[in-house]
One Martini backbone bead per residue (centre of mass of N, CA, C, O) as a GRO file, in nm:
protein
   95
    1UNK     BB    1  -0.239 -12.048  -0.043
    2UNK     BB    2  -0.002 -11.790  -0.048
    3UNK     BB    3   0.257 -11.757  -0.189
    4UNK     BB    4   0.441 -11.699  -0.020
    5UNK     BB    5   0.423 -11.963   0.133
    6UNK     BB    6   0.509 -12.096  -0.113
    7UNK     BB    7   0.801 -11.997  -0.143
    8UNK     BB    8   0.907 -12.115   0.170
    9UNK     BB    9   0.844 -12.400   0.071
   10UNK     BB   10   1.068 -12.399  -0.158
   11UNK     BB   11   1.314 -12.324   0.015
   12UNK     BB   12   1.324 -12.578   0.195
   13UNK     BB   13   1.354 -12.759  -0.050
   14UNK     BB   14   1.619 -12.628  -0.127
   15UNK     BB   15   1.802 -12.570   0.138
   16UNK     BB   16   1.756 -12.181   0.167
   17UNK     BB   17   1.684 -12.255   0.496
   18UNK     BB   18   1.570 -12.203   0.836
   19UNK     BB   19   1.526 -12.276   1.178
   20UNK     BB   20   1.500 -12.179   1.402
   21UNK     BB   21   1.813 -12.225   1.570
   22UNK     BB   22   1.953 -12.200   1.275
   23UNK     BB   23   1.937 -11.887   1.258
   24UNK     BB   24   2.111 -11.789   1.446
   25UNK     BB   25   2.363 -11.965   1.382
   26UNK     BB   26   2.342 -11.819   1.047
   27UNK     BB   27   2.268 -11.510   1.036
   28UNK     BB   28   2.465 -11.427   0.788
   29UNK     BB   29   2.292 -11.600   0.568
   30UNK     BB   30   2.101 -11.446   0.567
   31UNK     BB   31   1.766 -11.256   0.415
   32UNK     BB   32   1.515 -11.347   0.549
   33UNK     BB   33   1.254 -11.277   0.816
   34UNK     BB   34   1.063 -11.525   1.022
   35UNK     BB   35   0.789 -11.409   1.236
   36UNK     BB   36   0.574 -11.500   1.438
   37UNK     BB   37   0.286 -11.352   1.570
   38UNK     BB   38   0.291 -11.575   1.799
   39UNK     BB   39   0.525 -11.525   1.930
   40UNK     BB   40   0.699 -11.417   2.191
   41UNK     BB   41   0.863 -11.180   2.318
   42UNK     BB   42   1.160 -11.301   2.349
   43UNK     BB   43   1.195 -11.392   2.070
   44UNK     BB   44   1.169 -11.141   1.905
   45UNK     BB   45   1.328 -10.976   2.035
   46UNK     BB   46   1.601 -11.159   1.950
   47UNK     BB   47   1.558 -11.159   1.667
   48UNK     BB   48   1.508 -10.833   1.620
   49UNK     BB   49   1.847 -10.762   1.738
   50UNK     BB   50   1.978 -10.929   1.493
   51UNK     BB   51   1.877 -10.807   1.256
   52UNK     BB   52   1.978 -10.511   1.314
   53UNK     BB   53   2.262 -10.587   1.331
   54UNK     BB   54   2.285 -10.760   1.005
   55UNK     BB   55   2.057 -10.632   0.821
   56UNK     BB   56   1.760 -10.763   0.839
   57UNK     BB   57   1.487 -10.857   0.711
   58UNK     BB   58   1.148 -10.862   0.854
   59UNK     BB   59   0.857 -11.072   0.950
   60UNK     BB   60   0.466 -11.053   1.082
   61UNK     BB   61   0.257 -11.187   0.830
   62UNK     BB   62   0.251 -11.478   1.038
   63UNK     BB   63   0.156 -11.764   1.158
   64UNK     BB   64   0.238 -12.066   1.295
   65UNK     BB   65   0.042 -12.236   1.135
   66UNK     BB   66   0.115 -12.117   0.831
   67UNK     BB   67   0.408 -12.204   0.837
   68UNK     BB   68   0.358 -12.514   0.930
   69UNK     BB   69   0.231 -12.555   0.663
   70UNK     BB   70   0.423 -12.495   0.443
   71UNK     BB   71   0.641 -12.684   0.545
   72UNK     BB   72   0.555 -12.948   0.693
   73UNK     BB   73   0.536 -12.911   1.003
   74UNK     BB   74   0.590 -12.816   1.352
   75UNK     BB   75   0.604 -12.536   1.529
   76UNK     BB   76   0.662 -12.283   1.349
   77UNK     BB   77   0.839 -11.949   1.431
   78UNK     BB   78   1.104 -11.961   1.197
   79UNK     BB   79   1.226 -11.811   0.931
   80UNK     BB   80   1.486 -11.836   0.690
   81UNK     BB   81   1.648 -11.695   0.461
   82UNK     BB   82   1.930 -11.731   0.215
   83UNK     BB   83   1.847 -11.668  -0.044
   84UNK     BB   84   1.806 -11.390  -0.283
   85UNK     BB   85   1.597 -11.469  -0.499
   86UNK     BB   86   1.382 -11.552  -0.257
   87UNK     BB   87   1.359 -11.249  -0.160
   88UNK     BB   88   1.289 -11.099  -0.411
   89UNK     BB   89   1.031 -11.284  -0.414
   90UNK     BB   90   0.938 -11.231  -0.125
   91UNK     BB   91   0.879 -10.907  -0.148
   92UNK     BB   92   0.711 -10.900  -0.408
   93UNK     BB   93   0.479 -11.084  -0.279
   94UNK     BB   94   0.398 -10.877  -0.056
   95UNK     BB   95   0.318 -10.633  -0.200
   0.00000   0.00000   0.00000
């Protein structure tokens, strides 16, 4: 599992996450979405809709086998960060 992933499992366990329907619900509070790459494209729609709106940067580059093995769960395909320290450093460890 690659750094990212592992620290998107960490943000979950401390808290700092948000899972598919609770990303829509808490939007303001977000600060970094993934979207799983094999996402329906009315999803993905609606949430890059989201992200434009409250100026949220946004990923696709996991699918959601990958997303749903880092966090422990299945069939994981939204996933929101809440806090700015695990963004700032899972945007440094994207690129």
């Amino acid at each position: 599992m690659d750094r990212t992933l592992s620290l998107i499992g960490l943000a979950y366990r401390a808290h700092k996450a948000y899972l598919g329907q609770q990303c829509l619900e808490n939007m303001k509070d977000i600060r970094l979405l993934f979207i799983a790459s094999d996402a329906s494209a009315k999803t993905r729609e609606r949430y890059l809709k989201k992200c434009h709106y409250y100026h949220i940067d946004s990923c696709s580059d996991y699918d959601s086998i990958a997303l749903s093995k880092a966090l422990g769960k299945r069939n994981i395909r939204i996933v929101g960060i809440s806090d700015e320290g695990f963004r700032k450093t899972i945007v440094t460890s994207l690129n």
